[in-house]
C-alpha positions as CSV (number, residue, x, y, z in Angstrom):
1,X,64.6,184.8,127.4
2,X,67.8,183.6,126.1
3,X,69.2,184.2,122.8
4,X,69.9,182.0,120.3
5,X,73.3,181.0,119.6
6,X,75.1,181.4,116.5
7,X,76.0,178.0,114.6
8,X,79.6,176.8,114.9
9,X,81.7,176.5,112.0
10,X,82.2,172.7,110.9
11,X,85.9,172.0,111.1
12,X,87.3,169.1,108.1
13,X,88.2,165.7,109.6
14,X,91.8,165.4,110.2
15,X,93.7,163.2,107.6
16,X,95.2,160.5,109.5
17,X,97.9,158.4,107.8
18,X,99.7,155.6,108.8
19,X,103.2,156.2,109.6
20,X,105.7,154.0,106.3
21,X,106.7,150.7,108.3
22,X,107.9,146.9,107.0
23,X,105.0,145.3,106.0
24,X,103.4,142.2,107.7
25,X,105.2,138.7,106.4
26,X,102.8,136.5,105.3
27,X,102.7,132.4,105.8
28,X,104.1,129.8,103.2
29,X,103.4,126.5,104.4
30,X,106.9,124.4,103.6
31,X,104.7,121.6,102.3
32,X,104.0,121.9,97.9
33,X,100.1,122.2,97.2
34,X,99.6,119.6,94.0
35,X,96.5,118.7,92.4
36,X,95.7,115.2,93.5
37,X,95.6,112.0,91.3
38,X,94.9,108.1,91.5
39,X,98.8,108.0,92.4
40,X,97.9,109.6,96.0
41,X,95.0,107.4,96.1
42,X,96.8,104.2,95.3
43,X,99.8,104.7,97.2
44,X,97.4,105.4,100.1
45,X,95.3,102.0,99.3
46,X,98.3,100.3,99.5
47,X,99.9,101.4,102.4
48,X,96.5,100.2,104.0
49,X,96.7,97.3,102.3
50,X,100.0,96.0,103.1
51,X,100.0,97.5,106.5
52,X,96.9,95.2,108.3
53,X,97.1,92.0,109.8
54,X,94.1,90.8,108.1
55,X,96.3,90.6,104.6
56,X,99.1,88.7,105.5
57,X,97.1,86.3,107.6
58,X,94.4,85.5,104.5
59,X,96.9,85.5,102.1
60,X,99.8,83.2,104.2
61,X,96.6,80.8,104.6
62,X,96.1,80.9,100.8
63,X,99.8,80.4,99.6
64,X,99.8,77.4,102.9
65,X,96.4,75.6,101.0
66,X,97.5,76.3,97.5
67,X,100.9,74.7,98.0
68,X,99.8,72.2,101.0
69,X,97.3,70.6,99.1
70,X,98.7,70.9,95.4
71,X,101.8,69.0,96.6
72,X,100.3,66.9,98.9
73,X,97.8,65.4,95.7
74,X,100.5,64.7,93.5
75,X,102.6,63.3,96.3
76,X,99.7,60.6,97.2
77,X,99.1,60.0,93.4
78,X,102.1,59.4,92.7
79,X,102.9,57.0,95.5
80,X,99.9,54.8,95.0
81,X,99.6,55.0,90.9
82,X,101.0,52.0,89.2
83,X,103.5,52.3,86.6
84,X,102.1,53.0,83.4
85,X,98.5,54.5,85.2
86,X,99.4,58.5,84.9
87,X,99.8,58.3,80.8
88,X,97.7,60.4,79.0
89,X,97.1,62.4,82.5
90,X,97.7,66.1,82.6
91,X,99.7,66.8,86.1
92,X,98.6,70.3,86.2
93,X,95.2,69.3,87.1
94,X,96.1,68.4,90.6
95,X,96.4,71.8,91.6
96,X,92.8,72.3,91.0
97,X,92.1,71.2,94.5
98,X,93.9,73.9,96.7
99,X,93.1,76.8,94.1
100,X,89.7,76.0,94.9
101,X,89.6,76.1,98.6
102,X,92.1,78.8,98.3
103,X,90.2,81.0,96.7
104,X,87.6,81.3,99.7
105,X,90.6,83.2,101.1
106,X,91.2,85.6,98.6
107,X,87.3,86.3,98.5
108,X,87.6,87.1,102.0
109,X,90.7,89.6,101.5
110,X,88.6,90.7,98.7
111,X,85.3,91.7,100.9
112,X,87.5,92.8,103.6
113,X,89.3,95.3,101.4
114,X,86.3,97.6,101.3
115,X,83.8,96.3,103.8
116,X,85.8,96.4,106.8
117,X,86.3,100.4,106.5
118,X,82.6,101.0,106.9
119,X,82.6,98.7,110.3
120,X,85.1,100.7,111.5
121,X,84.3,104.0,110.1
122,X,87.6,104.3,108.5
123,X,85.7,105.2,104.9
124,X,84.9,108.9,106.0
125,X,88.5,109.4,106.7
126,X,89.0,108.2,103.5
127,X,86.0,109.8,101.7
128,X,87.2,112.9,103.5
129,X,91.1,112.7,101.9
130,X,89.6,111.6,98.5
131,X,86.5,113.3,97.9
132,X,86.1,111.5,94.5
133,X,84.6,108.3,95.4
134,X,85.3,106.6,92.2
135,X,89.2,107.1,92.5
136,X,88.7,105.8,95.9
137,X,86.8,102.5,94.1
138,X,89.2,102.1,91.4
139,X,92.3,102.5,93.8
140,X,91.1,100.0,96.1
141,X,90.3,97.6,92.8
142,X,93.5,98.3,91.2
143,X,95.7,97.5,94.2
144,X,94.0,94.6,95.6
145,X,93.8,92.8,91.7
146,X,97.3,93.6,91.3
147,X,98.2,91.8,94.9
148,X,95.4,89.2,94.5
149,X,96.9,88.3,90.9
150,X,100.7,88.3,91.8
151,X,100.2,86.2,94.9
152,X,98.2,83.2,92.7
153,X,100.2,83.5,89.9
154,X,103.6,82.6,92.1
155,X,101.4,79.8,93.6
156,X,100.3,78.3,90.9
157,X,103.7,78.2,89.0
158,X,105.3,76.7,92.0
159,X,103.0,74.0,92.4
160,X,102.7,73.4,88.8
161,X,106.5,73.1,88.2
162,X,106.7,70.5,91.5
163,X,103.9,68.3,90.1
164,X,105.2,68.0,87.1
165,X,108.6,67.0,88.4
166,X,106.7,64.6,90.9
167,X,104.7,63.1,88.3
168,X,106.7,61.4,86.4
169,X,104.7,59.0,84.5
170,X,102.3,62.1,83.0
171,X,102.4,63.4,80.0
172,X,103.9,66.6,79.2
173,X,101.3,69.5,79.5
174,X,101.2,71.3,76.1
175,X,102.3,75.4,75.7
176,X,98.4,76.0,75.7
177,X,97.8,74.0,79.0
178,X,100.8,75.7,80.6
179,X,99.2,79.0,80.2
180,X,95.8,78.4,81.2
181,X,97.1,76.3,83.9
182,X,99.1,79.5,85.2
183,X,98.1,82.9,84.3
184,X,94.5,82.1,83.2
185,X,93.6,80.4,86.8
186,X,95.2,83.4,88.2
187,X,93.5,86.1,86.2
188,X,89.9,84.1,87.0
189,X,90.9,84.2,90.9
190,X,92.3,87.5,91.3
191,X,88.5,88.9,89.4
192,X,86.7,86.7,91.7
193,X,88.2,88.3,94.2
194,X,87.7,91.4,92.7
195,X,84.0,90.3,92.3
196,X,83.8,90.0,96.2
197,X,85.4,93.6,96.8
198,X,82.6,95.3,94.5
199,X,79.7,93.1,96.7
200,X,81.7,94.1,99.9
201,X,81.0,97.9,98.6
202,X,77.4,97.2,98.0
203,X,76.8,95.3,100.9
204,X,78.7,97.5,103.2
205,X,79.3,94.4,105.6
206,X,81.9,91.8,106.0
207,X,80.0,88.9,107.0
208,X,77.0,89.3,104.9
209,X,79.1,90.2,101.8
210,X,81.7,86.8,102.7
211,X,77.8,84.7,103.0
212,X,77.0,86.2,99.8
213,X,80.2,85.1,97.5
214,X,81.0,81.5,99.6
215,X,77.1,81.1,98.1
216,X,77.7,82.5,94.9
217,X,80.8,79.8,94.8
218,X,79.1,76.4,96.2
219,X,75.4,77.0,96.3
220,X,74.6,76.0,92.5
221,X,77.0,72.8,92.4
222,X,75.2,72.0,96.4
223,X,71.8,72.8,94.8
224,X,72.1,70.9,91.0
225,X,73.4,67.4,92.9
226,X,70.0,67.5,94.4
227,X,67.8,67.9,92.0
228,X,66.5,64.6,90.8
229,X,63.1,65.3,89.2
230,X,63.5,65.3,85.4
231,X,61.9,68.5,84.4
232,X,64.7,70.0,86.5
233,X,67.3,68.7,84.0
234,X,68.0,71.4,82.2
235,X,68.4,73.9,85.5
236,X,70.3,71.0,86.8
237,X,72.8,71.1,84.0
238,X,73.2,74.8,83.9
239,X,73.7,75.2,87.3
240,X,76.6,72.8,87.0
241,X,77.7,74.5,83.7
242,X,78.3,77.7,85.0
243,X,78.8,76.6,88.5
244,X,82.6,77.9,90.2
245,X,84.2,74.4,90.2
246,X,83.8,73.9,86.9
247,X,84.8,77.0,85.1
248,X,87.7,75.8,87.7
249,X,88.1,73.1,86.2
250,X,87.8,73.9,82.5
251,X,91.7,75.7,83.1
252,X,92.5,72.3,83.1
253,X,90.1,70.8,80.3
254,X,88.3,68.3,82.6
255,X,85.1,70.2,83.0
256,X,82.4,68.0,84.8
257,X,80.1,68.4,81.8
258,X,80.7,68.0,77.8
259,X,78.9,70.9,77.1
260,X,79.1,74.6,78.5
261,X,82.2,77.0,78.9
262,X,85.3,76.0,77.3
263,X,88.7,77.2,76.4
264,X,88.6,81.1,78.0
265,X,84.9,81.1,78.2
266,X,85.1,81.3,82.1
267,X,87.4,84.7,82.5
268,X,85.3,86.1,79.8
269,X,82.5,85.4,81.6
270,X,83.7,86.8,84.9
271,X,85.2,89.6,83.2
272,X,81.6,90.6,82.4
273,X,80.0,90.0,85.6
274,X,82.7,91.9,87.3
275,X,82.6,94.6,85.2
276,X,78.6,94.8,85.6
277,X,78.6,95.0,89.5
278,X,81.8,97.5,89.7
279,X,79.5,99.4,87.6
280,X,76.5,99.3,90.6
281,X,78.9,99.2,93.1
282,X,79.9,103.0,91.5
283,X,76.1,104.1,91.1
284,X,75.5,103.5,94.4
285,X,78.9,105.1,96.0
286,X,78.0,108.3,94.2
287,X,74.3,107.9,95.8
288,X,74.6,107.1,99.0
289,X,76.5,108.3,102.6
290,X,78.9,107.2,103.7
């Protein structure tokens, strides 16, 4: 039989302690942390903006129908009008005809502007830098207004001044008429422009949004110049009313109709309907994936 061992005495633990050394250095990264604003985001919206082809090609072929065709009108008018014929006539109206077509261009920068980042899949970069989609919205509709605006507003001025000067049996256009001739008919094109970004943000698809705002520009005049039935009259003449060529045309008071928008009734009214979709447009960019 064996016998039983006593128990060993517990020894203490040793206590260890590092030996005094230079501590560890730690990282600084050289580059400043700040606390991002809409100048990062519009500084990056218009690097992108200035920096694709798409820009300069839509907006040389705006300036090139703008000029083109507001000089070319005055230049056939005024070859072919008898002496005495232009009195009375306001010679800033001839540049009614290539702000028109022209501003199926700027429509088409403007859908482009945001559409094209979702065919691409450029837009989660961007979500991903600017996590606050609004600033994102607001930067891309800041920059785009201010480039849409500054682009018309040199056109019209230079095709205004040569008419004039070409024209020389028209009256001169009043202080009034100079301004909404100017700088209203380039506020009204930069927000329909504008207009087209915010439905190019809903839509979330270049072609489809571009369908939707050429319609939105041509369809009701197309539509009310075939409606011949009389009970139609009154849709008839609202549709031309309110219709894109003739809040055009009120800039240079020769709207097609004697009733309707007048004076600054048109950017008032596409002030509103600008401000109700960039309102959607941010609902649904807060509710959706990108």
């Amino acid at each position: 039989m064996s016998t039983p061992q006593p128990p060993m005495p517990q020894t203490a633990a040793p206590n260890w302690q590092a030996a005094p050394g230079p501590s560890q250095p730690t990282y600084s990264s050289p580059i400043p942390v700040v606390r991002t604003h809409l100048g990062h985001a519009l500084a990056s919206e218009w690097t992108k903006i200035r920096s694709v082809r798409s820009t300069m090609w839509t907006l040389g072929v705006f300036v090139l129908l703008v000029v083109g065709i507001g000089l070319a009108a005055a230049a056939l008018v005024a070859a072919n009008s008898a002496e005495g014929s232009l009195a009375g006539e306001n010679p800033l109206s001839f540049g009614f005809f290539g702000l028109l077509l022209g501003s199926i261009c700027i429509i088409t920068l403007g859908v482009l502007t945001t559409a094209s980042e979702y065919g691409t899949g450029m837009i989660r970069t961007t979500m991903t830098a600017c996590p606050t989609r609004g600033r994102v919205l607001a930067a891309k509709a800041i920059v785009f207004f201010v480039v849409a605006f500054a682009v018309t507003l040199a056109s019209a001025v230079l095709v205004a001044l040569a008419d004039v000067a070409m024209l020389e049996g028209a009256r001169e256009p009043s202080g009034q008429e100079w301004l909404k001739g100017t700088l209203g008919i380039s506020l009204f094109i930069a927000l329909l422009g504008l207009l087209s970004l915010v439905v190019g943000s809903i839509i979330r698809h270049s072609a489809g949004a571009i369908t939707i705002m050429i319609g939105v520009v041509l369809a009701p005049l197309v539509i009310a110049m075939f409606m011949f039935s009389e009970s139609l009259q009154d849709l008839q003449q609202a549709l031309i009313e309110y219709s894109i060529p003739n809040q055009f045309s009120v800039f240079y008071t020769q709207s097609l109709t004697e009733s309707g928008p007048s004076g600054w009734d048109p950017l008032w009214i596409m002030l509103g309907v600008t401000a109700a979709a960039f309102a959607g447009a941010y609902a649904l960019l807060e509710k959706r994936d990108v």
